[in-house]
Phi, psi and omega in degrees: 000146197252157198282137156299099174298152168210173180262144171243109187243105215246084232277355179200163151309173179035083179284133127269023174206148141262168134208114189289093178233139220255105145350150170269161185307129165093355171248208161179168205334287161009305192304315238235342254264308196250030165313282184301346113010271176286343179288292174079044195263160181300147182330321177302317172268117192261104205270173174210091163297115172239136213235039172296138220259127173285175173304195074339123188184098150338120180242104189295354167271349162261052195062359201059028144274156191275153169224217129266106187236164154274338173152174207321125165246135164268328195216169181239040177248156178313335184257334206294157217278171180225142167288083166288312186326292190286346181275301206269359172263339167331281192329302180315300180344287196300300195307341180276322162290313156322292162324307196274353199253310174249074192277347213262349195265117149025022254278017147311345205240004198229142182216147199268157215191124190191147177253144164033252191272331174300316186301320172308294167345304156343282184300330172285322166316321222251321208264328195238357150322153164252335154269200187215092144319147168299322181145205194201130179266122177227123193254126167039090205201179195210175184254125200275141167061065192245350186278339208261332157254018138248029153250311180295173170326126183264144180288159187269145174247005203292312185309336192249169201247130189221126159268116165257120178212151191207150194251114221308344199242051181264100208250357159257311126293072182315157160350293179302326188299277155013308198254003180241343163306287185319271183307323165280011195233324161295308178306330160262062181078327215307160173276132151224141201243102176269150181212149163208149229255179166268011177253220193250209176292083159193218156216140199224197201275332204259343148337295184276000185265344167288313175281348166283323180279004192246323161301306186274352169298292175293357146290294101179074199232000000 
């Protein structure tokens, strides 16, 4: 398994919270650098951003050029066949960076975080752990391998906490993928706090000022 680089923004000594968070197709960690910055949490949470750089990996919506993928997309429509293969060994990836970045914290205490295909990753992360996340930020983002959890065994979800939020005028995940994460993930208990914004494939201030008050809610601040 190959090791994950990442950006580390690391806001005091002695952390007692993460948050891992994950990029989008075509993009890396970087993108995403100046978060804490705007979240901007209290002194009390001594947070640790962590900002990992997916691989290099041929992406078939893109012609088969190589990109930074978490893995594999063939179509961006609501039906299209999925990379299982490549969704669950990301999740091993991420779970293996965790492990090694953070051995001695909680993972009660550490939360996943992701834009568009990070965000999915995420939510998968979340759903098929053998641990129990702190929760999950899943942004203008969609629910992966979702004909495979609704076929399978349905899982109980009342523990876990998940924020969605997506943006009405989003012409790359349209709305509904956003609204069927949300509903189908509520239909098994998950807690969910959906919020949806006036913008495109992005993120704006009153977002992030929603995932800071949400954050410190799972925190217990």
């Amino acid at each position: 398994m190959q090791e994950l680089e990442s950006l580390d923004r690391i806001m005091a000594d002695d952390p007692n919270m993460a948050v891992v968070w994950l990029h989008g197709l075509g993009a890396n960690g970087h993108d995403f650098q100046n978060i804490p910055e705007h979240l901007n949490l209290p002194e009390g949470l001594r947070a640790h951003f962590c900002f990992p750089h997916a691989a290099t990996q041929k992406v078939t919506i893109n012609q088969g050029f190589a990109m930074p993928a978490w893995y594999d997309i063939y179509d961006l429509s609501l039906d299209a066949k999925e990379d299982k293969a490549g969704i669950e060994a990301g999740m091993q990836t991420i779970e293996a960076l965790i492990a090694r970045k953070f051995p001695l914290l909680p993972r009660n205490r550490i939360l996943l975080a992701g834009f568009s295909q990070g965000g999915a990753l995420a939510v998968h992360t979340l759903l098929h752990s053998q641990h129990h996340y702190a929760g999950v930020i899943a942004l203008s983002t969609y629910l992966p391998l979702r004909k495979q959890l609704q076929a399978g065994p349905k899982p109980d979800l009342s523990e876990q906490h998940i924020f969605v939020g997506h943006g009405d005028l989003d012409d790359v995940l349209k709305p509904q993928a956003g609204e069927i994460l949300r509903d189908e993930l509520a239909a098994l208990g998950a807690q969910i706090e959906w919020r949806n914004y006036p913008i495109a494939h992005n993120l704006c201030a009153q977002e992030l000022a929603d995932i800071r008050s949400w954050i410190l809610k799972r925190m217990g601040v």
